[in-house]
N, C-alpha and C positions, 0 to 999 in steps of 0.2 A: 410381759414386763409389768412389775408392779409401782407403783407414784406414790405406795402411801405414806410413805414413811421419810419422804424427800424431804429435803430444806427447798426452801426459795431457789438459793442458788444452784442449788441439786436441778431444779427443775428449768431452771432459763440454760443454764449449760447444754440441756437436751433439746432443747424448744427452739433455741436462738439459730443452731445449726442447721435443722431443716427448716425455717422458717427461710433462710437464706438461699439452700435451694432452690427452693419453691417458687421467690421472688428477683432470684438474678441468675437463677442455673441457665436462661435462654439467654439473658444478654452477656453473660461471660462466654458461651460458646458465641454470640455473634461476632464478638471484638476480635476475636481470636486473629492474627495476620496470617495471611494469604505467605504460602510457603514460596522464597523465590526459585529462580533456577538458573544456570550461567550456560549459556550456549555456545558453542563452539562452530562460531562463524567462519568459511574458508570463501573468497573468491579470486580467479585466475583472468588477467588480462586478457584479453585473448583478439585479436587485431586481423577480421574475415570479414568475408563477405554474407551477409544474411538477404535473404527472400523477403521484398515488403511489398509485392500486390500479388494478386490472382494469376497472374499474365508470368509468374515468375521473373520479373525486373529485378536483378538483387542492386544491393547497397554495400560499398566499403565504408564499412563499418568497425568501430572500434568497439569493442563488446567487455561485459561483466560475462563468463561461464559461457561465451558464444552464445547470447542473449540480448534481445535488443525491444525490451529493457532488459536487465538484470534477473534474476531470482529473487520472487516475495521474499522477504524473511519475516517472520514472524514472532514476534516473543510479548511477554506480558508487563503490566508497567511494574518498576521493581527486581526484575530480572539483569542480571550481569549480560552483558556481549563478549567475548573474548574475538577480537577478529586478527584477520589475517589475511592480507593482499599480495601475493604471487606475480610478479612481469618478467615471464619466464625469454630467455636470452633471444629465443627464435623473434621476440619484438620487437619492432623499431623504435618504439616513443615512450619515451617515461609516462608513468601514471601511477593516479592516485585513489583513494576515497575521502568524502565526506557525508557525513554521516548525520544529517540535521534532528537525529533524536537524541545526538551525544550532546555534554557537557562539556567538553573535554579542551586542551590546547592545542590549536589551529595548529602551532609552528611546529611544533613536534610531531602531529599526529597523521596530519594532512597532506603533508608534505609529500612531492612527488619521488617516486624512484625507477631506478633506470633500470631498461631489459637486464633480466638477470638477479634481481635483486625480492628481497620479502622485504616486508613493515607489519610488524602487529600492533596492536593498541585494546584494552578493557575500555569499556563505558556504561554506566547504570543506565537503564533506561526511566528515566526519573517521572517522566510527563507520559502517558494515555495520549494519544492521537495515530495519523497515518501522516508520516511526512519520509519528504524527498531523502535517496540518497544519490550522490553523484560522484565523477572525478574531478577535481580542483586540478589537476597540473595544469599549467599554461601551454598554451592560449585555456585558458577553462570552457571557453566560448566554441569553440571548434571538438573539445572531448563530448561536452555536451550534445551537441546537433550530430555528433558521431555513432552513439549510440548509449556511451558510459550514464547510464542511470537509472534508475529504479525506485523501488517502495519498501520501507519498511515498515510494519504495523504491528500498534505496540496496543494490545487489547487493556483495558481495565482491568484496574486488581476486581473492584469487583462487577461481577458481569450484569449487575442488576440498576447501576450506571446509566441502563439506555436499553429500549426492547430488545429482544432475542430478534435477530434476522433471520429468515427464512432461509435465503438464499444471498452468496458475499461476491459481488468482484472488483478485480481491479484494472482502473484504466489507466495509466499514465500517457499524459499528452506532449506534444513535441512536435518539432519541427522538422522537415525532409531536408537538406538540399542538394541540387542535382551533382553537384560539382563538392565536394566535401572539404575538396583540397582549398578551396575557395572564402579562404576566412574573411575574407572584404566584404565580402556576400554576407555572409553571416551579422558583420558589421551592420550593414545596413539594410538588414531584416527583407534580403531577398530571398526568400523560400518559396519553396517549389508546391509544399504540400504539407499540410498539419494533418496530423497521426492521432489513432487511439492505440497505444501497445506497438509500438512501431512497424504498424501495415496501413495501408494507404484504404480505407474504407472496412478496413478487418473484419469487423462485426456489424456488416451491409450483405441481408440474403440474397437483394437485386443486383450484388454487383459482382462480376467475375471473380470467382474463391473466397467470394464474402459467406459467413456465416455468422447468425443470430448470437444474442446473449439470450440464452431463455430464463422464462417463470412460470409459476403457474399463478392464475387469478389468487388473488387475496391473499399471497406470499407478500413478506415484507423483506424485499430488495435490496440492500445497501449496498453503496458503491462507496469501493476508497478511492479519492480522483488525485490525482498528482495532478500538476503541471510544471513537469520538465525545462518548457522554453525550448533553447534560450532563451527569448526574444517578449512572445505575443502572450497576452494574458487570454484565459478563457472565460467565457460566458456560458458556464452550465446548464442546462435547457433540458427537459424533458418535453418531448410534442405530446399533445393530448393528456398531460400529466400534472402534476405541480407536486413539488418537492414537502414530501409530509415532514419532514426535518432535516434540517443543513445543521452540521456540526464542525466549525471551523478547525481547521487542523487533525479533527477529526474527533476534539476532544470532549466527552459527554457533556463538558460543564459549558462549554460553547454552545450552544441551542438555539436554531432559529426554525421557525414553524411555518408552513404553506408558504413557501415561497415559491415562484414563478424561474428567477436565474438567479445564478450566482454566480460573482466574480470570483478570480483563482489565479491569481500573480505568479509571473515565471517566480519558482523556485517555492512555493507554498503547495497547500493542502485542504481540502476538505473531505466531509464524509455525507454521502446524501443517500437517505431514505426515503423510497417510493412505495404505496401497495397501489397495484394495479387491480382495480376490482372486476374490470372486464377484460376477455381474453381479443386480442388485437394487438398490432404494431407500434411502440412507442419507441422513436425515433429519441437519442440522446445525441444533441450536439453542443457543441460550440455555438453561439447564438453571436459572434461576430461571423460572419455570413463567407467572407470569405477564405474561413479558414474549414467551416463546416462541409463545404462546397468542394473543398479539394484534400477532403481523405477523412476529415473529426467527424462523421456521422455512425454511430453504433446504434442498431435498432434493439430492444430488448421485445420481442415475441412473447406475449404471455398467451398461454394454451396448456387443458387439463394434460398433454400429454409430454411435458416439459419434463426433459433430462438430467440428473445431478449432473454438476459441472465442477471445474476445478478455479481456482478465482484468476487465472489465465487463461481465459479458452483457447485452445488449439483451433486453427483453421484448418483447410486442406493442402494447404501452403504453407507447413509447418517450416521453422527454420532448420540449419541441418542438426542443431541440439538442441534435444526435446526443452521446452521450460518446464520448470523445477521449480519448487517453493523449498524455502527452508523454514523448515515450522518447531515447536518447540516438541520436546522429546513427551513420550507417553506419561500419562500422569504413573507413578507405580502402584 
């Protein structure tokens, strides 16, 4: 190409162009927004019996998918929910969802319905964290401690928010009680046993049908932690550990660093990162003592020969339906 015979303005019309490249072509691709996606959420009341120790004890239980908790769902922040809750006629008890990542209108959305009956509802997933979902229909106190509840995690638009985890899971905590039918109990916070994932020491290698959470050394571990409730708050604890970052609700802009425990109110959420630098036992409980004592203790085994896992681990006591995540669909 030849310039000799340009005017001024000949020459800034060529210049000004690639100058602009050169000088924004990376940060207009940075800005660029994270593409969303609408999920097509389905869960089915489903009112059985599930397996919650080693010993095979079951639990009548009232279930998400015959799950006790529910099905991870999974989506990103920015993404659509399209849901859909099923109380197929063979039920006895009305029920519902709540959905504590939604925005949405309680009276419309929430609302319970009777065997027999759907309810769908959309919700943006506006906010990045890991927070509870449950059933509201009344007694809410009794669907709770029954089994209706779960996690749903809403990742960051962008993933560079908070370190890449090595390895993810999920514990949602809660309460047993023997008697279910027993709402006065429940009342007055007589439970029999606090849970990780609804099995009574699930992820204890020392205890009958217990099985480990693993890792491997210098893997960075995050745990999304529910507490379900009803009732008791948790006391987050790593043994021989300390929490390299607690992220309240789970949400990256919530930050707290080497912390020792953390508190977790019936019906909230956090998110806690650990690297375990050496291979050994580190016991995760509840650090009110007597909740730790009767079921909330989950060991995580870190060892070079630690196995992908799913952010549910299965025990040898599985329930009689596998858990399931519902996660978002393949990038295309």
């Amino acid at each position: 190409m030849r310039f000799t015979h340009m005017q001024p303005r000949d020459w800034l019309s060529v210049v000004m162009p690639l100058i602009a490249v050169l000088v924004f072509g990376d940060m207009t691709l940075a800005v660029q927004p994270a593409s969303s996606k609408t999920h097509e959420v389905e869960m089915t009341a489903v009112e059985s019996d599930v397996v919650i120790d080693g010993g095979g004890e079951r639990y009548k239980a009232w279930t998400f998918n015959g799950q006790f908790p529910g099905p991870v769902v999974r989506v990103t922040e920015g993404d659509t929910v399209n849901f859909t809750l099923h109380n197929p006629k063979t039920n006895i008890f009305p029920h519902a969802m709540d959905f504590h990542a939604a925005e949405i209108d309680f009276l419309k959305n929430y609302r319970a319905i009777n065997a027999g009956e759907t309810i769908s509802y959309t919700f943006v997933a506006k906010k990045p964290g890991v927070f509870f979902y449950h059933c509201g229909a009344p007694p809410m106190i009794q669907h709770v401690a029954r089994g209706m509840i779960g996690a749903i995690l809403v990742d960051p638009k962008n993933p560079k928010d908070w370190p890449k985890a090595d390895r993810e899971y999920v514990l949602v905590q809660s309460e047993l009680f023997k008697n279910p039918d027993d709402v006065q109990a429940m009342f007055d916070r007589k439970f029999d046993h606090i849970v990780f994932n609804g099995g009574i020491f699930k992820y204890h290698p020392f205890v009958t049908g217990g099985k480990a959470l693993e890792a491997k050394p210098g893997e960075r571990v995050r745990i999304y932690f529910v507490n379900a409730g009803p009732n008791e708050f948790s006391s987050f604890h790593p043994i021989g550990e300390i929490w390299d970052a607690v992220y309240e609700s789970g949400n990256p802009a919530n930050k707290h660093v080497g912390v020792q425990t953390y508190v977790v109110g019936p019906g909230s959420a956090a998110t806690f990162d650990v690297v375990v630098e050496s291979a050994g036992a580190y016991p995760l409980v509840t650090h009110s003592l007597t909740g730790a004592l009767r079921g909330s203790i989950a060991v995580l085994v870190a060892s070079p020969d630690a196995k992908p896992a799913p952010l549910m681990p299965h025990t040898p006591w599985k329930p009689e339906v596998p858990l399931t995540e519902i996660t978002p669909p393949a990038a295309p």
